[in-house]
GUBATI-812881 format. One record per residue: residue number from 1; x, y, z of N, C-alpha, C, CB in turn. Coordinates in nm, 4 decimals. Glycine has a CB too. Example, Ala and Ser with C-alpha at 12.3 -4.5 7.8 and 13.67 -1.06 7.14 Angstrom:
  seq     neast    nnorth       nup    caeast   canorth      caup     ceast    cnorth       cup    cbeast   cbnorth      cbup
    1    1.3190   -0.5690    0.7800    1.2300   -0.4500    0.7800    1.3200   -0.3300    0.7800    1.1308   -0.4473    0.9046
    2    1.2850   -0.2250    0.7080    1.3670   -0.1060    0.7140    1.2900    0.0030    0.7870    1.4084   -0.0598    0.5725
END
This chain:
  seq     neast    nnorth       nup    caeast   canorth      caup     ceast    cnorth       cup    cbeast   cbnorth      cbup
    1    1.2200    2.5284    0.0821    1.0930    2.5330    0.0127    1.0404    2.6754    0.0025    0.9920    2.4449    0.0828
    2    1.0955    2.7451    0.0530    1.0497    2.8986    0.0161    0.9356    2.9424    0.1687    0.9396    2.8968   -0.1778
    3    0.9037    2.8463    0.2644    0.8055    2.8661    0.3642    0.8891    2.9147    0.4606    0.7218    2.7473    0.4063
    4    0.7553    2.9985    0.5390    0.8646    3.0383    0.7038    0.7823    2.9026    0.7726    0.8249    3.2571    0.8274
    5    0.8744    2.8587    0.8975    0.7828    2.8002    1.0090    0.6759    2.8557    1.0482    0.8379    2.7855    1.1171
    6    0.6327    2.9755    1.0476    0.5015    2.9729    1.1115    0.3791    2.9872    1.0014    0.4967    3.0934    1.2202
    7    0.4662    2.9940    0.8636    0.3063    2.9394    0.7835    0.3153    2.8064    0.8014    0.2784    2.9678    0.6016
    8    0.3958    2.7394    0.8141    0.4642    2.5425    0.8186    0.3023    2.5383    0.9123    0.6979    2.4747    0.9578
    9    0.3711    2.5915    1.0458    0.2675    2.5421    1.1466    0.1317    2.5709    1.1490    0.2996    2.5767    1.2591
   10    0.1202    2.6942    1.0492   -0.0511    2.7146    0.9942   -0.1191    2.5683    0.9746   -0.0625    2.8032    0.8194
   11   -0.0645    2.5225    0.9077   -0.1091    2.4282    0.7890   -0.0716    2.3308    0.9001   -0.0264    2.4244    0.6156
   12    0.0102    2.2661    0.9578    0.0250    2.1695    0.9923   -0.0022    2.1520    1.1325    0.1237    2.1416    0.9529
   13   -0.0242    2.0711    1.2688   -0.0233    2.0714    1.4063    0.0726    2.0170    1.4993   -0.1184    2.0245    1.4345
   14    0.1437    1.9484    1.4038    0.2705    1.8890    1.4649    0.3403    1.8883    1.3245    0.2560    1.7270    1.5517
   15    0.5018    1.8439    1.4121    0.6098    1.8080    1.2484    0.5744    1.7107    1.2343    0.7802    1.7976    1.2316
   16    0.4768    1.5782    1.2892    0.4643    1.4149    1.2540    0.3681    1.4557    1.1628    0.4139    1.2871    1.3778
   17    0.2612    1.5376    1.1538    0.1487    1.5812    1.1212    0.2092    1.6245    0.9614    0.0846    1.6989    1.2328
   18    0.3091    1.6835    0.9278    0.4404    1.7110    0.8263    0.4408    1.6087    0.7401    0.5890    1.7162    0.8937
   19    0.4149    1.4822    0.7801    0.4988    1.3678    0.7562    0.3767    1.2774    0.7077    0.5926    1.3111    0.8945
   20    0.2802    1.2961    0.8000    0.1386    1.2028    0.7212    0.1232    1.1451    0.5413   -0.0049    1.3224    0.7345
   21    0.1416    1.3226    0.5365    0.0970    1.2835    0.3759    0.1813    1.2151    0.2434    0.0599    1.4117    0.3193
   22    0.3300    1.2093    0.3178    0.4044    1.1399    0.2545    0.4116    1.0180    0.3016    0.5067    1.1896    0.2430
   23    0.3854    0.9710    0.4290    0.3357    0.8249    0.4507    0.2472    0.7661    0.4206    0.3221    0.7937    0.5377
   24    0.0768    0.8719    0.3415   -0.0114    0.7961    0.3313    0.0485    0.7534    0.1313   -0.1798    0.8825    0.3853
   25    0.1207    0.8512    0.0905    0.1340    0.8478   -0.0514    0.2162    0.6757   -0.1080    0.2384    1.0026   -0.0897
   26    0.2845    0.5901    0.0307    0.3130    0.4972    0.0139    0.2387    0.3397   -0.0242    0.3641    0.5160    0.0914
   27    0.1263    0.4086   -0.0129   -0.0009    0.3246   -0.0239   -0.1511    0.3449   -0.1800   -0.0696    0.3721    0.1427
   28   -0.1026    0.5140   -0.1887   -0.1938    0.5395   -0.2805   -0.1849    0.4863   -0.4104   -0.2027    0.6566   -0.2894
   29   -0.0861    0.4592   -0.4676   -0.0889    0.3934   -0.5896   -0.1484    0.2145   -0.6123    0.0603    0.4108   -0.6267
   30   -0.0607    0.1663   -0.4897   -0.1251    0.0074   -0.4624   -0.2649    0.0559   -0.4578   -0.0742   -0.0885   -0.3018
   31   -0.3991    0.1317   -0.4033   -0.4988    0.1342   -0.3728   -0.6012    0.1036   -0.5102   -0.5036    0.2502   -0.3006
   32   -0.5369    0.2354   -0.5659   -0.5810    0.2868   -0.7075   -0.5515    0.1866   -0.7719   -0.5200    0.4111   -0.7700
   33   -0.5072    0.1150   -0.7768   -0.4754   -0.0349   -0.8492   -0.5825   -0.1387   -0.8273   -0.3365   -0.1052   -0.7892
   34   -0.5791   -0.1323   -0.7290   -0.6832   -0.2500   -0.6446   -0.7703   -0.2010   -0.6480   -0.6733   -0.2986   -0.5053
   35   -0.8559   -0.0856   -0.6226   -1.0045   -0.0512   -0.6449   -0.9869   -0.1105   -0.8115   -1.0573    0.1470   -0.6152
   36   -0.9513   -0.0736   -0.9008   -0.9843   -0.1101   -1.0512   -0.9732   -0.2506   -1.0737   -0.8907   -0.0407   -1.1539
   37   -0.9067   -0.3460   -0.9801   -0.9594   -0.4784   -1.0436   -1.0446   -0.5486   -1.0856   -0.9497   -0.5343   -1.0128
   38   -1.0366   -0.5882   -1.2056   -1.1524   -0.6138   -1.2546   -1.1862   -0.7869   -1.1941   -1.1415   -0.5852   -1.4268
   39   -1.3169   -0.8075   -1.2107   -1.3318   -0.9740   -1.1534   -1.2899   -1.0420   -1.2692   -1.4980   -1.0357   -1.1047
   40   -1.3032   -1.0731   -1.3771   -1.2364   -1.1616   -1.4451   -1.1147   -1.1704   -1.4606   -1.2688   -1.1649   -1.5347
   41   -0.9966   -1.1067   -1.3747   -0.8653   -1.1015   -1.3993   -0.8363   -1.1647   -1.2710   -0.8012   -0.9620   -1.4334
   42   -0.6878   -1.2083   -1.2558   -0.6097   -1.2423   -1.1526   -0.5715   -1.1407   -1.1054   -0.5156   -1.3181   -1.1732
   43   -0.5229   -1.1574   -0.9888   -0.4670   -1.0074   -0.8687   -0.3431   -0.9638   -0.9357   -0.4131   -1.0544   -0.6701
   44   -0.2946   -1.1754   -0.9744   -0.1482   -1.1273   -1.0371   -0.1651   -1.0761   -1.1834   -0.0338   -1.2587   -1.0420
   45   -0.2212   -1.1006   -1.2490   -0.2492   -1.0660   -1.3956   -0.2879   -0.9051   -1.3956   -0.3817   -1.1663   -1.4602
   46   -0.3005   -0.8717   -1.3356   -0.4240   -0.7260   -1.2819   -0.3071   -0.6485   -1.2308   -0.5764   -0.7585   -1.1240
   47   -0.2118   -0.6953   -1.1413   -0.1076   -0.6165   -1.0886    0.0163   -0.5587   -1.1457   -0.0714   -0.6757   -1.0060
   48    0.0192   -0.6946   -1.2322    0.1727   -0.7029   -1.3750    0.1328   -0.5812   -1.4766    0.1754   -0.8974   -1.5080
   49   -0.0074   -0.5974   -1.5088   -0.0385   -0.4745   -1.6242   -0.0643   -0.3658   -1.5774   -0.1488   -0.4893   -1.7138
   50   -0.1276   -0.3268   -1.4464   -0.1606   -0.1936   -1.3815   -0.0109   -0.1506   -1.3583   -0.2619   -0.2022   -1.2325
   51    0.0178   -0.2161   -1.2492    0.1580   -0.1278   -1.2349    0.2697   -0.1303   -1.3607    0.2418   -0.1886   -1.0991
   52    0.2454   -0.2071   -1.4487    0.3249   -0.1676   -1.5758    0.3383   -0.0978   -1.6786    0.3348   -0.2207   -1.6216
   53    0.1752   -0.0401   -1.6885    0.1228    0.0477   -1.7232    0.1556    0.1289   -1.6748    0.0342    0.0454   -1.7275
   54    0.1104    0.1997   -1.5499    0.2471    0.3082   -1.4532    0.3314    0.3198   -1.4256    0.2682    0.3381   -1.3692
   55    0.4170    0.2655   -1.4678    0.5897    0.2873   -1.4827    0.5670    0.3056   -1.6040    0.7140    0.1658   -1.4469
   56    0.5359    0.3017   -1.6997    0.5663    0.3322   -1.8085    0.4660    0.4894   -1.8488    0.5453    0.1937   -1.8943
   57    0.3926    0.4943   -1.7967    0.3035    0.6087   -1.8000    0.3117    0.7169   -1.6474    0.1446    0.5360   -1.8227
   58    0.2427    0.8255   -1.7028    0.2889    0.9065   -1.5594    0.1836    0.8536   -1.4389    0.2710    1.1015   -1.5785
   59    0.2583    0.7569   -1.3209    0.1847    0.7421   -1.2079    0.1130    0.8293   -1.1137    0.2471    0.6934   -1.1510
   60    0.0190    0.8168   -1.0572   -0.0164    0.9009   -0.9531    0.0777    0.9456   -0.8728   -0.0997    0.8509   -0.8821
   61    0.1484    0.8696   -0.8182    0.2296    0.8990   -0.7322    0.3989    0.8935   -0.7888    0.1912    0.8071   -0.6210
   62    0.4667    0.9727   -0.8229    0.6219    0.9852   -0.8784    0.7140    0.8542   -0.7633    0.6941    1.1969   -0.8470
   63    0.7992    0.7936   -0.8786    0.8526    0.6935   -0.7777    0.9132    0.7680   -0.6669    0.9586    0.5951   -0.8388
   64    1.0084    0.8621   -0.6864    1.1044    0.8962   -0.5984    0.9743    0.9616   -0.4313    1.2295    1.0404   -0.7012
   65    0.8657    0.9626   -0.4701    0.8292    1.0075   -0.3592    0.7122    0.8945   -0.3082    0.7853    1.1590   -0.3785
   66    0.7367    0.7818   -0.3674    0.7080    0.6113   -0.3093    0.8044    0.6013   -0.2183    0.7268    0.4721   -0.4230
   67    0.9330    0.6105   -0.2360    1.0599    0.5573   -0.1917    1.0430    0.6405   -0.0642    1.2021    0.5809   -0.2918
   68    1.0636    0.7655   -0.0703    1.0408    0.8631    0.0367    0.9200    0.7872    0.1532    0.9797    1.0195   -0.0444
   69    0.8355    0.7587    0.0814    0.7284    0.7371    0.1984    0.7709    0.6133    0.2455    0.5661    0.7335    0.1567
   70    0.8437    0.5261    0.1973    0.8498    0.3978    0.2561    0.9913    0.4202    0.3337    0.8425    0.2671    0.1409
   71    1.0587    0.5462    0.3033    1.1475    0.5513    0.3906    1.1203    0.6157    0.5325    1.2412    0.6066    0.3293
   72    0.9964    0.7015    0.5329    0.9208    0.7315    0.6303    0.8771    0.6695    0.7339    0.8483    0.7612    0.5947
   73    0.7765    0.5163    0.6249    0.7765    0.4199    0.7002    0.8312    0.3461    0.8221    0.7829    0.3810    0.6463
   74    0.9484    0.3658    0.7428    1.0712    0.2536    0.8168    1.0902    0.3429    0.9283    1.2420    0.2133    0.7223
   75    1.0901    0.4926    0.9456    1.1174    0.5564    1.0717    1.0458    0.5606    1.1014    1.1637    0.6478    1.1000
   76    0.8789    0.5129    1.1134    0.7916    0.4902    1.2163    0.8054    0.3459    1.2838    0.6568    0.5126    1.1631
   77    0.9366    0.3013    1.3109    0.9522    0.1916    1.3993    1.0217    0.2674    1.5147    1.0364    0.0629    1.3358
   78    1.0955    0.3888    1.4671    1.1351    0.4404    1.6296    1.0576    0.5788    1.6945    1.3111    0.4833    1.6317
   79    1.0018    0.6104    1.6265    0.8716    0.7357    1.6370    0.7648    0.6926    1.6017    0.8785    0.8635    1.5514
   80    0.6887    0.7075    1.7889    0.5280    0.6759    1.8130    0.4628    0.7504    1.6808    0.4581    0.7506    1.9799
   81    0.4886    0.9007    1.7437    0.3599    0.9657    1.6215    0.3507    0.9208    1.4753    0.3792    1.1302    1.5940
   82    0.4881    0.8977    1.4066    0.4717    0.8361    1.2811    0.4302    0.7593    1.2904    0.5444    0.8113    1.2124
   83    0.4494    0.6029    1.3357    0.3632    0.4997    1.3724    0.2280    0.5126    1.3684    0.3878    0.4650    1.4831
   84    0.1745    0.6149    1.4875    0.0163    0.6285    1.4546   -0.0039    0.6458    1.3527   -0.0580    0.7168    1.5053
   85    0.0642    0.7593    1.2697   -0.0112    0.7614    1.1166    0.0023    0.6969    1.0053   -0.0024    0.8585    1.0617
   86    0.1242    0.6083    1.0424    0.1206    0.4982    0.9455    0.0012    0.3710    0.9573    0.2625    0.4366    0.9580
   87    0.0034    0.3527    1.0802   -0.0790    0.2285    1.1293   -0.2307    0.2821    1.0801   -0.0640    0.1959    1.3194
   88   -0.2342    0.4416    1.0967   -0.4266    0.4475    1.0824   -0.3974    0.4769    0.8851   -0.5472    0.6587    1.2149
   89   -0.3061    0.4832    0.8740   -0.3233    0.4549    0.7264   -0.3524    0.2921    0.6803   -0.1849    0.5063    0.6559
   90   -0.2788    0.2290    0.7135   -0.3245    0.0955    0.6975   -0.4342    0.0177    0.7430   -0.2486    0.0393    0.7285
   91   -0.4933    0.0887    0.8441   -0.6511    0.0875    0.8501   -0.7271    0.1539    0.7808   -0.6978    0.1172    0.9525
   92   -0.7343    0.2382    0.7098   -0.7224    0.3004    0.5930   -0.7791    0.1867    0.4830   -0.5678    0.3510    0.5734
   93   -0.6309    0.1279    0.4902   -0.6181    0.0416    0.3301   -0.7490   -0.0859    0.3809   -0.3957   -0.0567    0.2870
   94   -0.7065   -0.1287    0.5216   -0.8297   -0.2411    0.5442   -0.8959   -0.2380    0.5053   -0.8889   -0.2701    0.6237
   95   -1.0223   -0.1079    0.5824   -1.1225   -0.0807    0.5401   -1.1910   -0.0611    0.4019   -1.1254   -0.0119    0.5914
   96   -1.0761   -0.0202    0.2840   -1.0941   -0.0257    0.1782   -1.1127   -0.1880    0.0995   -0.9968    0.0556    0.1444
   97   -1.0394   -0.2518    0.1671   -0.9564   -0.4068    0.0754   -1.1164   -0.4228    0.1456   -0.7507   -0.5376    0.1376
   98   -1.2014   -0.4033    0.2772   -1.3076   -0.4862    0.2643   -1.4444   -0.4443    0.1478   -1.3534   -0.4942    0.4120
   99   -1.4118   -0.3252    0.0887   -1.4890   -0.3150   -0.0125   -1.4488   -0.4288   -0.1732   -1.4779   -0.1517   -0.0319
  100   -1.3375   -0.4031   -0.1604   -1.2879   -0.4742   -0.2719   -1.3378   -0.6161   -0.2533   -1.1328   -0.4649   -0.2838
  101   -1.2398   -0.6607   -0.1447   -1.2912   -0.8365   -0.1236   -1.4606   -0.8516   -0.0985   -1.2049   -0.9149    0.0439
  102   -1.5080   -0.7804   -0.0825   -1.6549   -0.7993   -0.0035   -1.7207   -0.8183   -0.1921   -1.7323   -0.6081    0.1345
  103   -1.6759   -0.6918   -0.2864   -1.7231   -0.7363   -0.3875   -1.6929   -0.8314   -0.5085   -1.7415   -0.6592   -0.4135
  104   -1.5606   -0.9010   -0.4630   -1.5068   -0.9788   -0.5099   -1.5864   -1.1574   -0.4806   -1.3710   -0.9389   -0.4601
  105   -1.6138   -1.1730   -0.3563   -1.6593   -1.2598   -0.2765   -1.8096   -1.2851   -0.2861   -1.6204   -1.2230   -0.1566
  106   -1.8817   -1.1389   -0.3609   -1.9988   -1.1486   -0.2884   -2.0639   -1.1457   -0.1842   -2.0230   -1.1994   -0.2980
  107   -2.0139   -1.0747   -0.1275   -2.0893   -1.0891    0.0456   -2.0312   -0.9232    0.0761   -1.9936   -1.2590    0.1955
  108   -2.1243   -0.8846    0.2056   -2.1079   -0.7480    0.2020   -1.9793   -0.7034    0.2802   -2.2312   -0.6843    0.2558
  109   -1.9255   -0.5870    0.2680   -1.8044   -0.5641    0.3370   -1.8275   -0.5618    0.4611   -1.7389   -0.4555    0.3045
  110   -1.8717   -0.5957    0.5536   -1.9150   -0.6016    0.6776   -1.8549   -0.7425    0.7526   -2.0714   -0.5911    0.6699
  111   -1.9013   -0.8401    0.6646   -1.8965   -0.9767    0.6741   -1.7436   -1.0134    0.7168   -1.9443   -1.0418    0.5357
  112   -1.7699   -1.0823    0.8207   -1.6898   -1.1736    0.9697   -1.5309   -1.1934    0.8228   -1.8256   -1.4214    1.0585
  113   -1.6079   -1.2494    0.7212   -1.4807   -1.3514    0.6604   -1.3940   -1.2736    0.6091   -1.5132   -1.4587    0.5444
  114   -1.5103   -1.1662    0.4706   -1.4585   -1.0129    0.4550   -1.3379   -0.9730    0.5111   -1.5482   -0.9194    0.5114
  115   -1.3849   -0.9511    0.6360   -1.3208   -0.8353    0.7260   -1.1449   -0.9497    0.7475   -1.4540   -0.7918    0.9269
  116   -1.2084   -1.0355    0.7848   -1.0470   -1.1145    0.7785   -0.9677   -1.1200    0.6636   -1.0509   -1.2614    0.8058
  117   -0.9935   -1.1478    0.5789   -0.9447   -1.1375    0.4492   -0.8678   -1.0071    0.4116   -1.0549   -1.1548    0.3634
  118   -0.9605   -0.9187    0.4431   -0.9001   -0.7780    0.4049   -0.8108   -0.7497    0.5024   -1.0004   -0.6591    0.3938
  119   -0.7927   -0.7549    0.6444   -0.7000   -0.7248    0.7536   -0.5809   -0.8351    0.7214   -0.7763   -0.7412    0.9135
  120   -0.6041   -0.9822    0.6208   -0.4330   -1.0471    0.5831   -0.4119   -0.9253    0.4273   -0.4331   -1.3006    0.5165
  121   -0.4886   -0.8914    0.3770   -0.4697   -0.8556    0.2677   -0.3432   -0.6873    0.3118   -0.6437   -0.8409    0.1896
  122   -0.4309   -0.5990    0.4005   -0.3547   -0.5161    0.4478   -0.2751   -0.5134    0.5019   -0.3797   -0.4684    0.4828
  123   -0.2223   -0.6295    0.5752   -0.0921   -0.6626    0.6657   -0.0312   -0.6799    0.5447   -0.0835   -0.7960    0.7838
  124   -0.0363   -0.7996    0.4411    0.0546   -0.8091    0.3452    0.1322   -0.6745    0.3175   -0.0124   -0.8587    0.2302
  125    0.0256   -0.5702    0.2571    0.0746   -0.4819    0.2102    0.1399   -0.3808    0.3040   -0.0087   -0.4418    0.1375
  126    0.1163   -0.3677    0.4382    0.1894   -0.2941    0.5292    0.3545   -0.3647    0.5841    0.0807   -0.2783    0.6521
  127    0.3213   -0.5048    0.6145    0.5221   -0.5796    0.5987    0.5488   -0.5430    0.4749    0.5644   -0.7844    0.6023
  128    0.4927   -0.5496    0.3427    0.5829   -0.5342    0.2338    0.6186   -0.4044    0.2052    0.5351   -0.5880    0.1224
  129    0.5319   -0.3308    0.2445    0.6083   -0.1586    0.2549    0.6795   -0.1480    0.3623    0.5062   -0.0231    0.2694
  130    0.6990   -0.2031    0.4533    0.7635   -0.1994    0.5570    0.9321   -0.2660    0.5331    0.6694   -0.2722    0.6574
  131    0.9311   -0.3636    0.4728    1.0272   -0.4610    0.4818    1.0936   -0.4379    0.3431    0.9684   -0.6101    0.5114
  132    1.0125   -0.3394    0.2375    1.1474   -0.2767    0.1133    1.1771   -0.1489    0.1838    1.0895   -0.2332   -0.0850
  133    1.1182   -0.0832    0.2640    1.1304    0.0523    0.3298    1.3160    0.0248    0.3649    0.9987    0.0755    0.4967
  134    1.2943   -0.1210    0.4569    1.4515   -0.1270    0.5359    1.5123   -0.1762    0.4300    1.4817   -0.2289    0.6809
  135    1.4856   -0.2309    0.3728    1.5688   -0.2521    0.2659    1.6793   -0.1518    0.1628    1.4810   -0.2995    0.1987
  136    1.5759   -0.0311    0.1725    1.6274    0.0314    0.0885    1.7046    0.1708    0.2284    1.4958    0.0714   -0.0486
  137    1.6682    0.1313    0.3429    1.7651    0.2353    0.4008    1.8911    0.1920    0.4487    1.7084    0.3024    0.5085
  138    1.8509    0.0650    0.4234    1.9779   -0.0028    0.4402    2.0500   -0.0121    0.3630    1.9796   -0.1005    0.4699
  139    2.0661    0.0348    0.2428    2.1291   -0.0365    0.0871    2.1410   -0.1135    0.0568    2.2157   -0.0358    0.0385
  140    2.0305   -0.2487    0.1082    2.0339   -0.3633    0.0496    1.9735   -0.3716   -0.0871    1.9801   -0.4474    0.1309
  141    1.9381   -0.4940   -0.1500    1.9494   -0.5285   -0.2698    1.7822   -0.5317   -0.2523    2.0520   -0.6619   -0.3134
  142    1.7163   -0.4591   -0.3306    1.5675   -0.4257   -0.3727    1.5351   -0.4417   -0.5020    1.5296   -0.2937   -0.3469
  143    1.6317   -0.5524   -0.5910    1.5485   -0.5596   -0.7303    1.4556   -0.6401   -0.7214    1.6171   -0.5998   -0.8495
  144    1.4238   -0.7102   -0.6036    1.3162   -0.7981   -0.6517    1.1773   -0.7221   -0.6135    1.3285   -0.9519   -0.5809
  145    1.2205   -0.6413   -0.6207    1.0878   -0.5475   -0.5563    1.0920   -0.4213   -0.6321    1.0990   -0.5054   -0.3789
  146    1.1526   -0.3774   -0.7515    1.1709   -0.2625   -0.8575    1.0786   -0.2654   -0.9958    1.3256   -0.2673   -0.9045
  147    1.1048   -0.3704   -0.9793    1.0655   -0.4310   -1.1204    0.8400   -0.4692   -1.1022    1.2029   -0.6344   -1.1394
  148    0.7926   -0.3879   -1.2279    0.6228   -0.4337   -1.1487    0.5954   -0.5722   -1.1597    0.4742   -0.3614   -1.2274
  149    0.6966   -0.6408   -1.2197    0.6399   -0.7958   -1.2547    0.6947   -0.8685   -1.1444    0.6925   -0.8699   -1.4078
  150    0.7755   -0.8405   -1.0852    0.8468   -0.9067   -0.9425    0.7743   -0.8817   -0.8698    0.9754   -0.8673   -0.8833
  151    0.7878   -0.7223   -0.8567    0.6730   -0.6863   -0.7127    0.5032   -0.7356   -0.7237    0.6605   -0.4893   -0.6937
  152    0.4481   -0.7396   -0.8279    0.3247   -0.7861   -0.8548    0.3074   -0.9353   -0.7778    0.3081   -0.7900   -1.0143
  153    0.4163   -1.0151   -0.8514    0.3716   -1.1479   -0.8019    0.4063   -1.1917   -0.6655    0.4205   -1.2451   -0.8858
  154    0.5087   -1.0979   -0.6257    0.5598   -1.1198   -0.4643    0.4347   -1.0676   -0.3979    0.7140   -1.0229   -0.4081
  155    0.3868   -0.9680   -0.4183    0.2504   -0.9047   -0.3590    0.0978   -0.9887   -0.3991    0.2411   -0.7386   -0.4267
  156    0.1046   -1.0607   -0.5104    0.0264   -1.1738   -0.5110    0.0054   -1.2984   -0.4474    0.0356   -1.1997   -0.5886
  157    0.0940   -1.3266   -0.4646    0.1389   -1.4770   -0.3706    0.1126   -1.4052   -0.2257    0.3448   -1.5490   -0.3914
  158    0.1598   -1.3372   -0.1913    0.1657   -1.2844   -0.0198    0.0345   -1.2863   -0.0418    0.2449   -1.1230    0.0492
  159   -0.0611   -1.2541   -0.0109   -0.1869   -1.1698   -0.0275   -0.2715   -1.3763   -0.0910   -0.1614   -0.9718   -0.1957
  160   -0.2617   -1.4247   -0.1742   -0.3137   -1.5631   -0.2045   -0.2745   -1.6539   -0.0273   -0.2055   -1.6395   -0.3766
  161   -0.1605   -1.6181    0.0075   -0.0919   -1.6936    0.1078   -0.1790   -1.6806    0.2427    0.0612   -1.6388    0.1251
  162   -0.1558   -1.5222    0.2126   -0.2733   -1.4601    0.3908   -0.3927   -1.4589    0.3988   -0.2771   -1.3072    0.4453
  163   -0.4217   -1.5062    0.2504   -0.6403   -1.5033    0.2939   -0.6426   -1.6950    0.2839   -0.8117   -1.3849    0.0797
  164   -0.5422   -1.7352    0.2695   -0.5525   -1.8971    0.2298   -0.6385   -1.9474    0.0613   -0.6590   -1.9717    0.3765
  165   -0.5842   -1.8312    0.0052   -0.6441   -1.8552   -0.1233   -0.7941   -1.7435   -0.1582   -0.6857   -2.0294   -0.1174
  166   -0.8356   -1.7470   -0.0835   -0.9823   -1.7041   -0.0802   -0.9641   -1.5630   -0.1734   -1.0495   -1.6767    0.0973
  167   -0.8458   -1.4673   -0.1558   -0.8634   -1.3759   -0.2665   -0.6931   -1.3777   -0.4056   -0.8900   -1.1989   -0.1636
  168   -0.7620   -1.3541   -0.5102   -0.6514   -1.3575   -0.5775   -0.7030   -1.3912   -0.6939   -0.5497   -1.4364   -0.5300
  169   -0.7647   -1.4864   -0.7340   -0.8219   -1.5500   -0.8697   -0.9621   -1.5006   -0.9486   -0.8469   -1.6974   -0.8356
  170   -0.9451   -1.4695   -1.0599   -1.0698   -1.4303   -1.1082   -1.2199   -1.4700   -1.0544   -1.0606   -1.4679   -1.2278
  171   -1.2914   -1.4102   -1.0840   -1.4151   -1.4562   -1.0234   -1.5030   -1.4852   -1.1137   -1.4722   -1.3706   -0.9373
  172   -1.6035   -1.5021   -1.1402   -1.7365   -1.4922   -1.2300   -1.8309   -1.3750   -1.2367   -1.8220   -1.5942   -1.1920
END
């Protein structure tokens, strides 16, 4: 990259510390998706056209450095420090999904049910970055997860499955 290590370590406090921002980038595009749902749409209807719209247009985040972060991911199962910063990223996403669901629901993001909802909503999305992460370091077979209309509805259904329905369907 053209850097010495000791500007590296200017900027950074550890090498896990290195690694954050390509672990949080595994999440930023799903986010930016989900803040824009609109209430009269489905999660799945909402997910098929957002992310299809970005594959076909320039995404926030470039695939090849999705893949990267979810391959990151997957090595925060044998490294603590990655772990921490994956895990407080996905508290991260919680805390966010309880704005979303809180205004989806009507009730404030604070709220007991809220807060559950959004913690199945963020697990969804942390196994499913987790579980194409191994997938793909493994060289297993990841088309059902390439494609935005696969991954949309696999990430729909998951997410309908873990709040027991409560988020997913248009609202009023």
């Amino acid at each position: 990259m053209g850097l010495s290590t000791r500007t590296i370590w200017r900027h950074f406090r550890s090498k896990e510390s290195c690694a954050e921002p390509i672990i949080v980038q595994g999440v930023v595009t799903m986010m930016s998706v989900l803040r824009s749902w609109p209430r009269q749409r489905s999660l799945e209807d909402h997910l098929v056209t957002e992310l299809g719209r970005l594959r076909r247009e320039k995404p926030p985040v470039d695939l090849a450095d999705e893949m990267l972060a979810m391959r990151m991911i997957r090595l925060a199962d044998t490294e603590p420090p990655l772990r921490t910063a994956w895990l407080m990223t996905c508290d991260q996403v919680e805390r966010e999904m309880c704005v979303i669901i809180g205004d989806r629901l009507q009730c404030p993001a604070g709220a007991l049910e809220v807060r559950m909802h959004a913690a199945a909503t963020a697990a969804v999305v942390r196994v499913l970055d987790e579980h194409i992460g191994a997938a793909w370091i493994a060289d297993a077979d990841i088309t059902e997860f390439t494609g935005a209309t696969a991954l949309s509805r696999h990430l729909a259904r998951a997410i309908r499955t873990a709040t027991g329905g409560a988020v997913g369907d248009p609202v009023a």
